[in-house]
C-alpha positions in Angstrom: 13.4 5.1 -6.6 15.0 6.8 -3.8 15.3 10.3 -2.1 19.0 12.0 -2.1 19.9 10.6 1.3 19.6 6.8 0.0 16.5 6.1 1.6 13.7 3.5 -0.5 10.2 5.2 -1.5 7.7 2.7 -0.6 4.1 2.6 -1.9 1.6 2.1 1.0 -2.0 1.8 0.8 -3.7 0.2 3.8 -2.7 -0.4 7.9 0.7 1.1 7.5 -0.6 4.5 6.3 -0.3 7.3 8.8 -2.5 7.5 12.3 -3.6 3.8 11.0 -2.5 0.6 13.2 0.6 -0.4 11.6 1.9 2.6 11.0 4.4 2.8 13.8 6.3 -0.1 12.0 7.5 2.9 9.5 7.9 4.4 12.3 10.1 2.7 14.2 12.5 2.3 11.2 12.6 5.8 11.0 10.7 6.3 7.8 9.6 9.9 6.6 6.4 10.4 5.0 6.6 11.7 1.6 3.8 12.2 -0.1 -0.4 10.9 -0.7 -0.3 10.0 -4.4 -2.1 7.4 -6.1 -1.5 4.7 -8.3 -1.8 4.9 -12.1 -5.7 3.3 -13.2 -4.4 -0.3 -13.2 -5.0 -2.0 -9.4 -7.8 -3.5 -7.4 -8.1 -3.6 -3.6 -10.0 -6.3 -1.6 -10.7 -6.4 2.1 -8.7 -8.9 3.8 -11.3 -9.6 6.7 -11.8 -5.7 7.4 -8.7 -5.7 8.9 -6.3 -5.0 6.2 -6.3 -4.1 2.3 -4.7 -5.7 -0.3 -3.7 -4.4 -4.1 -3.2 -6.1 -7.1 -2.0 -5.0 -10.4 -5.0 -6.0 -13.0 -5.1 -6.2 -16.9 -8.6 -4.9 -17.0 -11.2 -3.2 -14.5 -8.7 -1.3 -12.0 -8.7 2.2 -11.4 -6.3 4.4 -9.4 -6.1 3.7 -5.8 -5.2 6.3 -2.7 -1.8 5.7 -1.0 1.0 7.8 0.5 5.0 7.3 -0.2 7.7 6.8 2.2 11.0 7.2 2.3 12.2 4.3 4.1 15.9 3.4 5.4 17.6 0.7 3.6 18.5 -1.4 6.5 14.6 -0.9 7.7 12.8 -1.7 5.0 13.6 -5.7 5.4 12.4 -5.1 9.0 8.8 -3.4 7.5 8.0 -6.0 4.9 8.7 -8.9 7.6 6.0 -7.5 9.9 3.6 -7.3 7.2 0.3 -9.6 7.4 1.3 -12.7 5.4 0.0 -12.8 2.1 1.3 -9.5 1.3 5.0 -8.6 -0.3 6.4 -6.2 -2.1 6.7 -5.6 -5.8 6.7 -2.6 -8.3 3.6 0.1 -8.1 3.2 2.6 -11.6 1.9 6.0 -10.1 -0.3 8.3 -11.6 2.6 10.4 -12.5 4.3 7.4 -14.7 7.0 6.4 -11.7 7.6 3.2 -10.5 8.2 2.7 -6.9 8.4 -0.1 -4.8 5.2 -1.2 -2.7 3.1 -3.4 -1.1 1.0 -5.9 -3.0 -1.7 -8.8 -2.4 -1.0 -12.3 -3.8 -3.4 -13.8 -5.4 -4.6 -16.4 -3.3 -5.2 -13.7 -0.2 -8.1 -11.7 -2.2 -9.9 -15.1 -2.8 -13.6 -15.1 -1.5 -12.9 -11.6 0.0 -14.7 -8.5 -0.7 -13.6 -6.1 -3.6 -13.4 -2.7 -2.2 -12.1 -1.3 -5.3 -14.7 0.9 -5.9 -14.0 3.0 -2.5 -11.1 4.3 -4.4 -8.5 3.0 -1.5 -8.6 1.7 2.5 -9.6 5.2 4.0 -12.6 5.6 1.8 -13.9 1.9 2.7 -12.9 2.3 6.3 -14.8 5.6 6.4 -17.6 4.3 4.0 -18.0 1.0 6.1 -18.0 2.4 9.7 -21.0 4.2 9.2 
């Protein structure tokens, strides 16, 4: 999906959401903020070593998760996903609404003996939830 002046939405639900630390990548690119949204009732979210979330898309036992949209240049978008932690890449995210956008994703392997922070709802809830 994209916004009339060409620009990629992209799904974000961890580190690169605004006033969190990665969030100057979108930044830099100059992405524009969009929207908070959240997904349709179909992900889970681990902690990747409190530092960083990750989604994945599950067949049973997700629920929506928090995340905001942005409206990313074409020729930045290459330059975000390259500066992501490894184990993360993009695919397609179903929204609440029924839209697909593009967005960050865990593999597999990453969430492996980490701990499932699905029930937070999304990274600001755990991050909030785990800091006091």
């Amino acid at each position: 999906m994209k916004d009339d002046r060409g620009n990629i939405y992209l799904a974000v639900n961890g580190t690169l959401m605004q006033g969190l630390e990665l969030n100057s990548n979108l930044l830099n690119v100059g992405a524009t903020f969009v929207q908070e949204t959240e997904t349709a009732p179909i992900y889970r979210l681990w902690s990747i070593d409190d530092r960083h979330p990750a989604m994945m898309r599950v067949a049973e036992g997700g629920r929506a998760i928090a995340l905001e949209i942005w409206a990313v240049p074409p020729a930045g978008l290459a330059n975000v996903l390259m500066q992501e932690p490894a184990g993360l890449a993009i695919g397609k995210v179903l929204l609440n609404n029924g839209e697909t956008v593009l967005g960050v994703l865990g593999e597999p392997f990453l969430c492996e003996d980490q701990r499932e922070i699905t029930q937070w709802g999304g990274w600001r809830a755990y991050i909030a939830n785990s800091s006091s």
